[in-house]
C-alpha positions as CSV (number, residue, x, y, z in Angstrom):
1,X,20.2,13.9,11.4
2,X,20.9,10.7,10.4
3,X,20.0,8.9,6.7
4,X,19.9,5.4,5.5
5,X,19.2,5.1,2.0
6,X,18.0,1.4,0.2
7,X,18.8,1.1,-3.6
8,X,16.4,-1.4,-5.5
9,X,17.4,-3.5,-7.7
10,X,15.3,-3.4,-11.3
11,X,14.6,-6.5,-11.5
12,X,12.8,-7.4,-8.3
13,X,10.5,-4.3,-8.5
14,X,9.5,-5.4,-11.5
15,X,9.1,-8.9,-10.8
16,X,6.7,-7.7,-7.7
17,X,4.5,-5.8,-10.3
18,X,5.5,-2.3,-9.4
19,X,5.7,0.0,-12.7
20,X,8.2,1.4,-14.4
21,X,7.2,5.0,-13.3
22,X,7.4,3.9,-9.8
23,X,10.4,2.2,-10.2
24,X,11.8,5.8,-11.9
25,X,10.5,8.1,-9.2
26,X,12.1,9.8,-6.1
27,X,12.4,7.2,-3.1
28,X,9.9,8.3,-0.8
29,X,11.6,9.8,2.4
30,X,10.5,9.5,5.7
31,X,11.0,11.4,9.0
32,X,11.5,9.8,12.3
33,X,13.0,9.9,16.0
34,X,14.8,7.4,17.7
35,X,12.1,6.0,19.3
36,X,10.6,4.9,16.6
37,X,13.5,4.2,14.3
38,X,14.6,0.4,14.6
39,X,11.2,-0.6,13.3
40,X,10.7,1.5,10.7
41,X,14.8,0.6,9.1
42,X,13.8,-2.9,9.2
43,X,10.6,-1.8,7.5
44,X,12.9,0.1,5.2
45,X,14.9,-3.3,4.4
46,X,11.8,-5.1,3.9
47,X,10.8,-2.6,1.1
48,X,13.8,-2.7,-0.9
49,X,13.4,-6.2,-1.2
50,X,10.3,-5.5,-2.7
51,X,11.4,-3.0,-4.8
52,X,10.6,0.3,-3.3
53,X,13.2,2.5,-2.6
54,X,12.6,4.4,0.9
55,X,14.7,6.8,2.5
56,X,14.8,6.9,6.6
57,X,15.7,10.5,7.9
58,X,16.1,10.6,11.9
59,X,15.2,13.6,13.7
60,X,16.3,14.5,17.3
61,X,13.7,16.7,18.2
62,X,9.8,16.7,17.8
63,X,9.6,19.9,15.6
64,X,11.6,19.4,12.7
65,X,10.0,16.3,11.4
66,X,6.6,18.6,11.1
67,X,8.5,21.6,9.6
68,X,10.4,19.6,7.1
69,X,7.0,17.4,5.8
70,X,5.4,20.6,6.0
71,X,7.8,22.1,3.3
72,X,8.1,19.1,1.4
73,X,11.7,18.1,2.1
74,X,10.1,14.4,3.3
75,X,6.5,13.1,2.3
76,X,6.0,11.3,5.6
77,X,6.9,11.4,9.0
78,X,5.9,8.8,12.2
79,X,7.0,10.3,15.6
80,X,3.2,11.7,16.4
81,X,0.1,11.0,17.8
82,X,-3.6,13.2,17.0
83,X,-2.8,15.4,20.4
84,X,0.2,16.4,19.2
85,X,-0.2,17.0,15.5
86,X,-3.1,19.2,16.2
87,X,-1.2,21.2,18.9
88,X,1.7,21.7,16.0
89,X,-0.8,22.7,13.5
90,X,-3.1,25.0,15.8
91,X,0.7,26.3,16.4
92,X,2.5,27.0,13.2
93,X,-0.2,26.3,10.9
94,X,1.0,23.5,9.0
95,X,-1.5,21.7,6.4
96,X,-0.6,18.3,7.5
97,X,-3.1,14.8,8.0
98,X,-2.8,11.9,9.5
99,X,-2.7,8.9,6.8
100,X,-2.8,5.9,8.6
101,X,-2.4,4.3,12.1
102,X,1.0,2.6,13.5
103,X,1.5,1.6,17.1
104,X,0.4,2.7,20.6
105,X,3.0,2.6,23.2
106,X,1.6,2.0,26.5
107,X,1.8,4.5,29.5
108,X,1.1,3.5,32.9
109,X,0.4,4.1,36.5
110,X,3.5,3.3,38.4
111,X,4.0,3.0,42.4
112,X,6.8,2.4,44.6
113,X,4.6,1.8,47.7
114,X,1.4,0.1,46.8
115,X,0.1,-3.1,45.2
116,X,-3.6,-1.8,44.5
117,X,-5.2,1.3,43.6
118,X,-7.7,0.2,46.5
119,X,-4.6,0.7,49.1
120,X,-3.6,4.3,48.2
121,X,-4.8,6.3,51.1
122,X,-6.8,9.7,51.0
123,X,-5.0,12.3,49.7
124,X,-2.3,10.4,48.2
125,X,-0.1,12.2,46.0
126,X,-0.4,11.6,42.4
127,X,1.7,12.7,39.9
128,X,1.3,13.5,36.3
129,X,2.4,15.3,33.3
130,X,2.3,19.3,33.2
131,X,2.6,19.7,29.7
132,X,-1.5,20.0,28.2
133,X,-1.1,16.9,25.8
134,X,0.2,14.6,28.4
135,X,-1.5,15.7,31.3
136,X,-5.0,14.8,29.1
137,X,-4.1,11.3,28.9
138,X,-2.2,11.2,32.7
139,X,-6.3,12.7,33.7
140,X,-7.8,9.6,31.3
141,X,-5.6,7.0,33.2
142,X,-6.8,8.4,36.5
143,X,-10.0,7.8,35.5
144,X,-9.6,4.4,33.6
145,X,-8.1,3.5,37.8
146,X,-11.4,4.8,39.4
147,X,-9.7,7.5,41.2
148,X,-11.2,10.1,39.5
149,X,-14.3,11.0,37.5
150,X,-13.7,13.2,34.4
151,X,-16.8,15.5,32.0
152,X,-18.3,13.0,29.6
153,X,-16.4,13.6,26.1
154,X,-13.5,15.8,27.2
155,X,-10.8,12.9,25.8
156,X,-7.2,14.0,25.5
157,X,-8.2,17.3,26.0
158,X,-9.1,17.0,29.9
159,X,-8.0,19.5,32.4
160,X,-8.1,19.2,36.1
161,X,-11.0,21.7,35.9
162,X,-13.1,18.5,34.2
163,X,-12.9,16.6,37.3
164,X,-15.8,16.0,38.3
165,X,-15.2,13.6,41.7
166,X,-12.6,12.6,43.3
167,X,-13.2,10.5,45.9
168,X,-10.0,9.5,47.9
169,X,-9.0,13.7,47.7
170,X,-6.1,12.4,45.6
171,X,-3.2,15.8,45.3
172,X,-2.3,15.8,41.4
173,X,1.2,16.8,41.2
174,X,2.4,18.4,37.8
175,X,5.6,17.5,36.3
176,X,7.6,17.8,33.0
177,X,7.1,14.3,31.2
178,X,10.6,13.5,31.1
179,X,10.8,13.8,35.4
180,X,8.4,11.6,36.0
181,X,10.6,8.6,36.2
182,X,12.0,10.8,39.0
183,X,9.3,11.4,41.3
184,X,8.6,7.5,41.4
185,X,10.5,8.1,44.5
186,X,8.6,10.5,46.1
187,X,5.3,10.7,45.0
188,X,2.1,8.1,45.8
189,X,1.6,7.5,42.2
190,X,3.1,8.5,39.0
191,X,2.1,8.5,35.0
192,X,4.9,6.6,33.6
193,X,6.5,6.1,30.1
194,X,8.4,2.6,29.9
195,X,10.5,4.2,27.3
196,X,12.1,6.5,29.6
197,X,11.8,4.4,32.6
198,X,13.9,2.2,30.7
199,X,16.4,4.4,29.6
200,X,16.2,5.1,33.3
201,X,16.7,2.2,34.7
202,X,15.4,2.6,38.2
203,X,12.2,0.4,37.7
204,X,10.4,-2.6,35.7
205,X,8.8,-0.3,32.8
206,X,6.3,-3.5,33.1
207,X,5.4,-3.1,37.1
208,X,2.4,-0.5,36.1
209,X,-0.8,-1.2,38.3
210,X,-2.5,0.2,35.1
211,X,-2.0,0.8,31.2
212,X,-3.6,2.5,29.0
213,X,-4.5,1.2,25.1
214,X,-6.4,1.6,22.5
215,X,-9.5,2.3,24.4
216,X,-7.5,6.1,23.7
217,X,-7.1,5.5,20.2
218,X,-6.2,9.2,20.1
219,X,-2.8,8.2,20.8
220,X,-1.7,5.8,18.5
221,X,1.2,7.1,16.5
222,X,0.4,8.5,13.2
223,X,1.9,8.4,9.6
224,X,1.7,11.7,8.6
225,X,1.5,13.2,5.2
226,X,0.8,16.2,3.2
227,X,-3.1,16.5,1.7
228,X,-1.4,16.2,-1.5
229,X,0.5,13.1,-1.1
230,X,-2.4,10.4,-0.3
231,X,-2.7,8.7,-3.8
232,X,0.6,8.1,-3.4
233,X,1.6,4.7,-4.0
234,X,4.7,4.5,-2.6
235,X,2.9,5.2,1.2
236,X,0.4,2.5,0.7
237,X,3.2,0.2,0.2
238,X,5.0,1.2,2.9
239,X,2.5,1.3,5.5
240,X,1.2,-2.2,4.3
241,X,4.9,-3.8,4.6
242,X,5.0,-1.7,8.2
243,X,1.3,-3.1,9.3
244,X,2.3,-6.7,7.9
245,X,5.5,-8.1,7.7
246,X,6.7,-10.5,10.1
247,X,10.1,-9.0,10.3
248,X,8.8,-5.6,11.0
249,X,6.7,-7.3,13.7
250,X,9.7,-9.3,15.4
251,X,11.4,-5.9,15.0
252,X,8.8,-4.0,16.9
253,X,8.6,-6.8,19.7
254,X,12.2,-6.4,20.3
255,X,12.2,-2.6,20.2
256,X,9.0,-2.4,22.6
257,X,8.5,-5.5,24.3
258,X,4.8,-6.2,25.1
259,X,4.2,-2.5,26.2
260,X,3.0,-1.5,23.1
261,X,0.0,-2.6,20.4
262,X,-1.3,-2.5,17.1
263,X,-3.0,0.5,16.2
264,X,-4.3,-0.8,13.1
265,X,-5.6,-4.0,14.5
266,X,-8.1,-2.7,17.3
């Protein structure tokens, strides 16, 4: 776990109009992962410019960021999207809520053989998450390409069992989310993640015949906070500086390229 911690300087914080009981409480600690970190530490510089002192806690897995808001240790974390934040709660019962929207980062519908959904011939391998809050949105993409028609209204939570046509016969192929980058090789078609197909580095993490965006709003990536915690001042700054700033803006365009958007903007 790594920490960064900002120190304000008096002055500033109250030259930018935030009181002297803000300026005297606890910097407000968030939880992170690496994928999300370089933004949010220039969002974190950004801040203690303008007087708010913020500490940045990296996680380097997906469940300890929950169990530690949940507990209190942080008072925010931004790793997770709606899917998975109600799969941790129905899981361990944590009393956690989004607070307010950050990013989407893209996935896509990758091929090493064809140009065109139109060209993939009947029964064409497709491959896709196994995992249930993956697989939901690897189902949605299908359907966003035309290959598949899904129940009206079964969202992130689709299933193969919700397909309701499939006319080229497509196979759907189940795979952890972090081999998929893998069976580019093999398979027809494959549900891509341009974060790990650039860690990869076998393929342009931009060559998707498809994307998803905010049409799946479900996805975007979530601050997350205790009930408790949403007068909290020291979020709404935050979030607005995250949302706002130019520099956090550049920051995010180098982090993600053009493979991600706006969550709060759509």
């Amino acid at each position: 776990m790594l920490e960064k911690l900002f120190r304000p300087v008096a002055a500033i914080a109250l030259g930018l109009g935030l009181s002297a009981t803000a300026l005297a409480a606890e910097p407000l600690k968030i939880g992170t992962t690496s994928a999300f970190a370089i933004p949010l530490e220039a969002a974190v510089e950004e801040a203690h410019k303008q007087g708010l002192e913020v500490k940045l806690i990296e996680f380097s897995d997906w469940i300890a960021p929950n169990v530690s808001l949940n507990s209190g240790d942080i008072d925010v974390n931004y790793f997770q999207h709606i899917p998975f934040l109600e799969n941790a709660k129905a899981a361990a019962g944590f009393d956690l809520v989004p607070y307010a929207p950050g990013i989407i980062n893209n996935v896509g519908l990758y091929s090493k053989r064809y140009k065109r959904f139109d060209d993939l011939p009947e029964g064409a391998s497709v491959a896709i998450a196994n995992d249930p809050i993956n697989s939901g949105r690897g189902l949605q993409l299908l359907a966003k390409a035309g290959l598949i028609t899904l129940k009206p209204g079964v969202g992130y939570k689709a299933t193969e069992d919700d397909i309701v046509a499939n006319p080229k016969k497509i196979r759907i192929l189940q795979v952890e989310a972090v081999q998929l980058v893998r069976a580019y090789d093999d398979a027809d078609l494959v549900q891509g993640y341009p974060a790990y197909i650039r860690l990869a580095k076998t393929f342009d993490p931009a060559s998707a015949l498809l994307f998803d965006g905010l049409e799946n709003k479900e996805y975007v990536i979530q601050f997350v906070i205790r009930p408790q915690s949403k007068a909290d001042p020291r979020l709404a700054k935050f979030v607005d500086i995250y949302q706002h700033s130019p520099v956090v803006r550049e920051a995010l365009n180098k982090a993600h390229g053009n493979l991600y958007q706006a969550g709060w903007e759509g």
